[in-house]
LOPANU-288665 format. One line per 3 residues: their letters; for each residue x, y, z of N, C-alpha, C. Coordinates in steps of 0.02 Angstrom, whole numbers. Layout:
N
A) X,Y,Z,X,Y,Z,X,Y,Z | ...;
***
This chain:
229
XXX) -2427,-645,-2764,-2453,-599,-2815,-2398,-559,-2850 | -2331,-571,-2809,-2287,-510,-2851,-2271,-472,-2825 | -2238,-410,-2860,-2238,-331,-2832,-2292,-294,-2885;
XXX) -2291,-260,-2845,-2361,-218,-2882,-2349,-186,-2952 | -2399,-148,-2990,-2372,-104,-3065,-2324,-62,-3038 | -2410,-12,-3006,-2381,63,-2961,-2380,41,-2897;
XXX) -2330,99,-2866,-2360,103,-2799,-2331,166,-2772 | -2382,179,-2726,-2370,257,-2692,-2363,244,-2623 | -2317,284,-2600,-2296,260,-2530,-2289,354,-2488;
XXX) -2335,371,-2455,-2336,429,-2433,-2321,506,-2476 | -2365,500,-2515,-2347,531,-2561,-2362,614,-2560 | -2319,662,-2569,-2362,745,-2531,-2362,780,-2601;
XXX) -2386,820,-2599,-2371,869,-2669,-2388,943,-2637 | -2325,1004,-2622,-2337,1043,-2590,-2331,1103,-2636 | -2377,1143,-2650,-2371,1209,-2696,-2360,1254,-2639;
XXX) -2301,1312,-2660,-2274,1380,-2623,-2308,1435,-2664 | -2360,1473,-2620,-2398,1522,-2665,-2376,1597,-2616 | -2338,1608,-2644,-2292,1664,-2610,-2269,1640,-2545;
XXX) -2293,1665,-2487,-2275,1618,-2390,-2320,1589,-2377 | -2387,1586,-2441,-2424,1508,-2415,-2398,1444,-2437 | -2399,1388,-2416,-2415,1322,-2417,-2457,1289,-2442;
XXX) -2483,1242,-2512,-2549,1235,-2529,-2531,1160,-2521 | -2557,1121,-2494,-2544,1056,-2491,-2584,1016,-2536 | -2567,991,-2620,-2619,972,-2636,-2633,897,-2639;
XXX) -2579,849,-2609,-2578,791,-2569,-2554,758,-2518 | -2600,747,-2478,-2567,736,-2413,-2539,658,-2398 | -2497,639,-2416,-2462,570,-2385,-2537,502,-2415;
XXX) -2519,537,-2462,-2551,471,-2518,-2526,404,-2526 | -2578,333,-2520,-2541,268,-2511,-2571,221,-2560 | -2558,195,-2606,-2588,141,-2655,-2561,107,-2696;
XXX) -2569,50,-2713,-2558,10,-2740,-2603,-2,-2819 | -2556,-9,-2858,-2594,-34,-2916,-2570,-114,-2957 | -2601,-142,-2977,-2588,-218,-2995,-2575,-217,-3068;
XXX) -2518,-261,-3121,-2560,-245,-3197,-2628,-294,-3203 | -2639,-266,-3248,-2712,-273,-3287,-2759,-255,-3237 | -2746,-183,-3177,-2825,-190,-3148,-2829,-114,-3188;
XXX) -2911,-120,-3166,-2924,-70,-3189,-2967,-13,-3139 | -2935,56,-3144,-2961,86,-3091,-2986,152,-3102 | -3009,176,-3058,-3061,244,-3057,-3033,293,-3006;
XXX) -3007,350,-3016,-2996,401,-2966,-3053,451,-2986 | -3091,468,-2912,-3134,525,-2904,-3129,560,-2862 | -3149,628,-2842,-3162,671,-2807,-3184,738,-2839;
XXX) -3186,797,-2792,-3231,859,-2808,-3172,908,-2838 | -3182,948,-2864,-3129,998,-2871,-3093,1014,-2810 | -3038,1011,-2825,-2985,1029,-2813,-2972,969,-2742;
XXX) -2974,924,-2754,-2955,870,-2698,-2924,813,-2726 | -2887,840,-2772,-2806,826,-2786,-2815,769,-2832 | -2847,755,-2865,-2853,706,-2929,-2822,717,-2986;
XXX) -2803,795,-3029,-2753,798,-3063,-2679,808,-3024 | -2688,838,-2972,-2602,833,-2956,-2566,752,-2955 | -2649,709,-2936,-2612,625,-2919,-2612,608,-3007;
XXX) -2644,621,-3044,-2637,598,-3105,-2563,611,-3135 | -2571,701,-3121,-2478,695,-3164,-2425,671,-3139 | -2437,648,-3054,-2390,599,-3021,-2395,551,-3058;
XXX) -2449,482,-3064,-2458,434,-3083,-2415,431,-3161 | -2449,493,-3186,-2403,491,-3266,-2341,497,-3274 | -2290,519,-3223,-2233,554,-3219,-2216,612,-3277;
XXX) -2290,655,-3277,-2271,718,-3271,-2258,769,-3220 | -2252,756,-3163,-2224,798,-3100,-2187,741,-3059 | -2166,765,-3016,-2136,729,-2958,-2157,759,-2892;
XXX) -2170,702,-2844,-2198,710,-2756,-2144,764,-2743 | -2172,815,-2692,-2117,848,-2651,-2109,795,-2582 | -2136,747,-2570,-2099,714,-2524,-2150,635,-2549;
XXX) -2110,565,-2514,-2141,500,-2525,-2108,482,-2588 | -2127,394,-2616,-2101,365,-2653,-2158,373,-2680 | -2142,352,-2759,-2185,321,-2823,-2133,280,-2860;
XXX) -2158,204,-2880,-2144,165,-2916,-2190,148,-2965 | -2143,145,-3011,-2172,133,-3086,-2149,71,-3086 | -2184,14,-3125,-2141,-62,-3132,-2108,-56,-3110;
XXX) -2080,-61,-3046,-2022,-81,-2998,-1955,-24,-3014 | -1980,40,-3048,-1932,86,-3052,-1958,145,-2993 | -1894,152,-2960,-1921,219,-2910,-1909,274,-2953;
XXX) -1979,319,-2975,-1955,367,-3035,-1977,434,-3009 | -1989,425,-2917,-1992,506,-2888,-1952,557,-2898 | -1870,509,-2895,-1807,539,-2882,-1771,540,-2953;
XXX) -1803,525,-3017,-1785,534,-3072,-1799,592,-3104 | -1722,633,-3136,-1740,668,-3187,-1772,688,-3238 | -1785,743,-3278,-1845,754,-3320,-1820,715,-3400;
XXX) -1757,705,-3395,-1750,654,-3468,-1789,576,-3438 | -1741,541,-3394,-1769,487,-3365,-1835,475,-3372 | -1888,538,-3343,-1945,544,-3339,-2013,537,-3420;
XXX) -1971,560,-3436,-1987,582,-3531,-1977,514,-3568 | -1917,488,-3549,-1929,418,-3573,-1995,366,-3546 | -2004,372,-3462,-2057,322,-3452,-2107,336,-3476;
XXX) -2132,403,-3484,-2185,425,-3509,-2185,409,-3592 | -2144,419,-3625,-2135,411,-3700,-2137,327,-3714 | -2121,280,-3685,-2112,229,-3685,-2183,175,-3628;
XXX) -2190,206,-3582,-2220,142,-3536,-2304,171,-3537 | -2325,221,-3552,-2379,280,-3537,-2401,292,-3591 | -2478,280,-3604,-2536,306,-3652,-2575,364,-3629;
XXX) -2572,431,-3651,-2623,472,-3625,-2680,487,-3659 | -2736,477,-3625,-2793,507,-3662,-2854,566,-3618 | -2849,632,-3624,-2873,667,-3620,-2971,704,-3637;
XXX) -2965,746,-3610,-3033,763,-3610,-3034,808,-3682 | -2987,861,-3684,-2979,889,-3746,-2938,830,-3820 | -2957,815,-3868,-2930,784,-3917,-2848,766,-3918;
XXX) -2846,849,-3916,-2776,870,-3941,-2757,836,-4006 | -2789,847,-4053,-2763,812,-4129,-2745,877,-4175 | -2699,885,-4226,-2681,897,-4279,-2713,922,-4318;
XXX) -2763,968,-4335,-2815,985,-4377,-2803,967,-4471 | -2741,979,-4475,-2733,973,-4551,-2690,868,-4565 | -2675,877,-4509,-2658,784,-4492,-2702,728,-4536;
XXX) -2713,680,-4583,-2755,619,-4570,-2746,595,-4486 | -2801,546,-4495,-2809,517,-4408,-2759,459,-4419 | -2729,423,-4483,-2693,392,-4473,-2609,447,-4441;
XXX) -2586,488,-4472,-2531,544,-4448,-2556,568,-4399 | -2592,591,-4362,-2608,584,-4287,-2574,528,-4233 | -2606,483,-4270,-2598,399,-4223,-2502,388,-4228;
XXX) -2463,433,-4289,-2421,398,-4305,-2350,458,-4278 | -2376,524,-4250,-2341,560,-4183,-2311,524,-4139 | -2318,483,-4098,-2274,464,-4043,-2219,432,-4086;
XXX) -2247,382,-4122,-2168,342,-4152,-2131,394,-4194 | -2163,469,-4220,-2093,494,-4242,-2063,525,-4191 | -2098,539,-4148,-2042,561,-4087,-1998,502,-4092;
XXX) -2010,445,-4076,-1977,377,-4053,-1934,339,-4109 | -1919,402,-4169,-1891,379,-4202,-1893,313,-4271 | -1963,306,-4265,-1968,247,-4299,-1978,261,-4389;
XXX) -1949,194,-4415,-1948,218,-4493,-2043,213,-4528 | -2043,236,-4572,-2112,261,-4608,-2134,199,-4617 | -2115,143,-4621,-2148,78,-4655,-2181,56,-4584;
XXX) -2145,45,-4541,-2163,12,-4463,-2199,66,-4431 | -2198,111,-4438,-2249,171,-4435,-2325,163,-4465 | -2313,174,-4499,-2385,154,-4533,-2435,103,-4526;
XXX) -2382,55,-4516,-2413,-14,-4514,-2430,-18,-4452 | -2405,2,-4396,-2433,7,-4333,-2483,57,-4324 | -2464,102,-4326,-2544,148,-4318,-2613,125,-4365;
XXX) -2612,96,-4409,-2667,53,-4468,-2669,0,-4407 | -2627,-23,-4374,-2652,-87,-4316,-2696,-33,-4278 | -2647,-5,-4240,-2710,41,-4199,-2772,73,-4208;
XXX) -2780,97,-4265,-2847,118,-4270,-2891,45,-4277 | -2867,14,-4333,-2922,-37,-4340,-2928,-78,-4253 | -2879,-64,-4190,-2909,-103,-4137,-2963,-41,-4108;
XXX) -2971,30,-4120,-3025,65,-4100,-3078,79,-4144 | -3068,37,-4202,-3150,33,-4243,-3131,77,-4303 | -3089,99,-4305,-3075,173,-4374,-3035,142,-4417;
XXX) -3035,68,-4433,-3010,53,-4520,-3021,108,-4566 | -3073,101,-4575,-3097,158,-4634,-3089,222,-4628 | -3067,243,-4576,-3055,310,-4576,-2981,340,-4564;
XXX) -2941,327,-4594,-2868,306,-4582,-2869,389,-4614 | -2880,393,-4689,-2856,470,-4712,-2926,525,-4711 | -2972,516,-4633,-3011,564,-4639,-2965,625,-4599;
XXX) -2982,687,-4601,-2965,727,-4550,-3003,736,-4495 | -2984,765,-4424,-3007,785,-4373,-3091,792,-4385 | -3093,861,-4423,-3163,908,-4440,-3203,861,-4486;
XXX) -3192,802,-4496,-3211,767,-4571,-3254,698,-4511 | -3221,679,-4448,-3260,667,-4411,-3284,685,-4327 | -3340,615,-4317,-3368,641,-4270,-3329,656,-4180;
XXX) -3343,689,-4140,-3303,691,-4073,-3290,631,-4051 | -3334,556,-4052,-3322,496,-4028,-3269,468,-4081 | -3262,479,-4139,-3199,472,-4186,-3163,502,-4157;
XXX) -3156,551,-4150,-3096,583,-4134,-3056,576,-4063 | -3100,555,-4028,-3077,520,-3951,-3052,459,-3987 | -3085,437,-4026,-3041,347,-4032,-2971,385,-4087;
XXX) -2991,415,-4117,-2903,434,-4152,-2862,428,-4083 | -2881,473,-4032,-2838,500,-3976,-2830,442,-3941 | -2877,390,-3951,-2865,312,-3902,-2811,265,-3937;
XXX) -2815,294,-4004,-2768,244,-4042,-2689,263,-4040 | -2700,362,-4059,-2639,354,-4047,-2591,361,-3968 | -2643,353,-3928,-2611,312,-3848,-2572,264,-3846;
XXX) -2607,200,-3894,-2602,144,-3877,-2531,126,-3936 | -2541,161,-3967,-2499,148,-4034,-2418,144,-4001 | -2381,149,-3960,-2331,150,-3953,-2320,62,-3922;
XXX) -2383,32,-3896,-2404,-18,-3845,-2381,-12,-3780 | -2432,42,-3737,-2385,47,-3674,-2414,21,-3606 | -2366,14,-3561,-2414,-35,-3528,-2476,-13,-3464;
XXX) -2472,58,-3471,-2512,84,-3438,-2559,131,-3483 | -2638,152,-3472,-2638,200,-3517,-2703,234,-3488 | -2687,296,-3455,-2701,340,-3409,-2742,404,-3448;
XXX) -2810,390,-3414,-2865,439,-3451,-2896,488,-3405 | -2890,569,-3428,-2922,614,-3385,-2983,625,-3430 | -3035,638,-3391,-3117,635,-3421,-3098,618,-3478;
XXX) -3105,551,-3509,-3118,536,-3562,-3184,558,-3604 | -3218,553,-3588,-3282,566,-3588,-3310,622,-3577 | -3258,678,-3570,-3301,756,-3548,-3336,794,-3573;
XXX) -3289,802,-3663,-3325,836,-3718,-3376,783,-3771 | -3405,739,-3742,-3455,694,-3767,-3499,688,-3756 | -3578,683,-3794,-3634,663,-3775,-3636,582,-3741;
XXX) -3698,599,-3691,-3691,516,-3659,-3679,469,-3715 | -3725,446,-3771,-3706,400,-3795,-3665,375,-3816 | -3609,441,-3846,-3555,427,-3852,-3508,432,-3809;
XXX) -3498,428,-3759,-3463,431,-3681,-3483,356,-3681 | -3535,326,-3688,-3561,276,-3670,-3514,219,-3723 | -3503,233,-3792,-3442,190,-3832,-3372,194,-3826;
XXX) -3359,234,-3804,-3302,267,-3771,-3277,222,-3716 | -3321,229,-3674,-3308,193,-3620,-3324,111,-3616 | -3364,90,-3652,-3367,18,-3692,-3296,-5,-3748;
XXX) -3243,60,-3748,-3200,25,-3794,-3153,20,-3732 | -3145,85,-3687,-3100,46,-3619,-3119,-7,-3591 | -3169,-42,-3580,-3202,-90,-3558,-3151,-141,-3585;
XXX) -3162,-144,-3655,-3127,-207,-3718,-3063,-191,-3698 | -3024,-145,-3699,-2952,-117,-3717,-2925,-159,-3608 | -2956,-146,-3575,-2943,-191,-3516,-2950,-265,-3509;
XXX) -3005,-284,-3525,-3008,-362,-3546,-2944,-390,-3609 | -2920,-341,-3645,-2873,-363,-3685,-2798,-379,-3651 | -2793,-347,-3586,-2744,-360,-3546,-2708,-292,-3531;
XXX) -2764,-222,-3538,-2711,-178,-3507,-2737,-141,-3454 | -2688,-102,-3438,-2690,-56,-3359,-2715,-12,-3377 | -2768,2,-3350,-2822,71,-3375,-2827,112,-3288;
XXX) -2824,170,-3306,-2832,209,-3258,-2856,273,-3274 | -2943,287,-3250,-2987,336,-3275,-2981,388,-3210 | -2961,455,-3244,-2984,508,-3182,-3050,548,-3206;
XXX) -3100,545,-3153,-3177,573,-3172,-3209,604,-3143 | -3247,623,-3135,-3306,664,-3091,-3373,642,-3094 | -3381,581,-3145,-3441,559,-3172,-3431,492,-3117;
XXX) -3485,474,-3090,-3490,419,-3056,-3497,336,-3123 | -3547,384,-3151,-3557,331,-3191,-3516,304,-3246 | -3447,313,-3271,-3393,327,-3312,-3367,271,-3244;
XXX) -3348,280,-3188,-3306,282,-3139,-3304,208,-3122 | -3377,187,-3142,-3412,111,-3123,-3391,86,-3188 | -3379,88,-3204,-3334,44,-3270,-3292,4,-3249;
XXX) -3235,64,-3202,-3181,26,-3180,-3192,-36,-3111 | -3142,-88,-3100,-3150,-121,-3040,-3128,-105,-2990 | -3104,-53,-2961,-3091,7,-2921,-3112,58,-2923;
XXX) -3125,80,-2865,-3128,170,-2864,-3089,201,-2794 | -3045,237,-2841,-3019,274,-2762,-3081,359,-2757 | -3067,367,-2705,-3137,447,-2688,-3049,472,-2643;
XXX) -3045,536,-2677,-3000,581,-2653,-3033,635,-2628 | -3041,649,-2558,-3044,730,-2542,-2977,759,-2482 | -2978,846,-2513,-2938,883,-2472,-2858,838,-2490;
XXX) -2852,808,-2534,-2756,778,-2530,-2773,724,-2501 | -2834,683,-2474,-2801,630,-2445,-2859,556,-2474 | -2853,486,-2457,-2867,468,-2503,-2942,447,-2459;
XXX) -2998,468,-2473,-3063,455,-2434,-3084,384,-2436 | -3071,337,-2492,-3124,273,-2484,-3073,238,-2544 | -3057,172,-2524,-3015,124,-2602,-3069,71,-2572;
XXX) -3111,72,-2643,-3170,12,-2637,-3160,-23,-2709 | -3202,-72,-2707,-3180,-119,-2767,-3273,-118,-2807 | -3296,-103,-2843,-3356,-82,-2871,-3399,-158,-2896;
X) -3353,-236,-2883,-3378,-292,-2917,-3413,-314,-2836;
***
């Protein structure tokens, strides 16, 4: 089969809250494959965002390995770090986070000016991206001009817009009515069958069953890795 995408190999995450100790993962172990697609759950506070900004390499373990594609990026610096994330990592969030005075095409087209890219190959890529989340036509609406399930797919497009090979979602689906939680999560559906690494963090069971995994996290440690097919 390979070596794995990710993998976590005893992984701790220890917060110092004056002379307490908050342990908010305890010697975490998993494996991730490309193209699977997976589900992290648990209750508040039983360590599902601390494993997320591990997974993203926005933090680093206070003790244990994490590998990214065959990079050990525990022990990597915060430039090092900024690159995998800028380069290998799609984020999509519960809040939008879009641009209010932005078109949704200049939304989508943020990461590549970080990344330096010229205006022609710019454009033309984010016009790819929206039209793969359904928003041809809405290339020069603004934010307020559409609806919240638009505006999650602006935020899906401009994830994907860099083409990265992971692309890591906290409640996608939080600030949405079911039905639209329900297209939302029918475009991760497509966007995995297209060949990518999707990884949903949720609280919704039913969001969670999408994926072909589910890990159940309580207290830091990892309660149940079941496969949902």
């Amino acid at each position: 089969m390979g070596d794995p995408f990710l993998q976590a190999i005893d992984l701790w995450k220890t917060y110092e809250m004056g002379s307490e100790k908050i342990h908010a993962l305890h010697g975490v172990n998993f494996e991730v494959r490309k193209n699977e697609y997976l589900a992290i759950m648990g209750p508040s506070g039983s360590g599902k965002s601390t494993l997320m900004n591990l997974i993203g390499c926005l933090d680093t373990p206070s003790r244990g390995q994490y590998f990214f594609n065959g990079q050990l990026v525990s022990k990597m610096q915060d430039d090092a770090l900024a690159d995998i994330r800028n380069q290998e990592i799609g984020f999509v969030f519960q809040i939008f986070n879009l641009l209010p005075r932005a078109t949704a095409l200049q939304n989508v087209e943020l990461p590549l000016i970080y990344a330096g890219k010229g205006k022609t190959a710019r454009r033309k890529a984010s016009g790819e991206a929206l039209e793969m989340v359904g928003l041809e036509d809405r290339v020069d609406h603004l934010p307020n001009e559409l609806s919240g399930g638009q505006r999650q797919r602006v935020a899906i497009a401009r994830a994907l817009v860099t083409l990265p090979s992971l692309l890591l979602a906290d409640e996608p689906t939080g600030n949405l009515d079911s039905k639209t939680g329900l297209e939302i999560m029918s475009l991760f559906d497509k966007l995995h069958s297209g060949g990518r690494t999707v990884i949903l963090v949720t609280h919704e069971l039913a969001v969670a069953e999408h994926a072909d995994r589910i890990i159940h996290l309580k207290d830091g440690k990892i309660e149940s890795d079941t496969l949902t097919a």
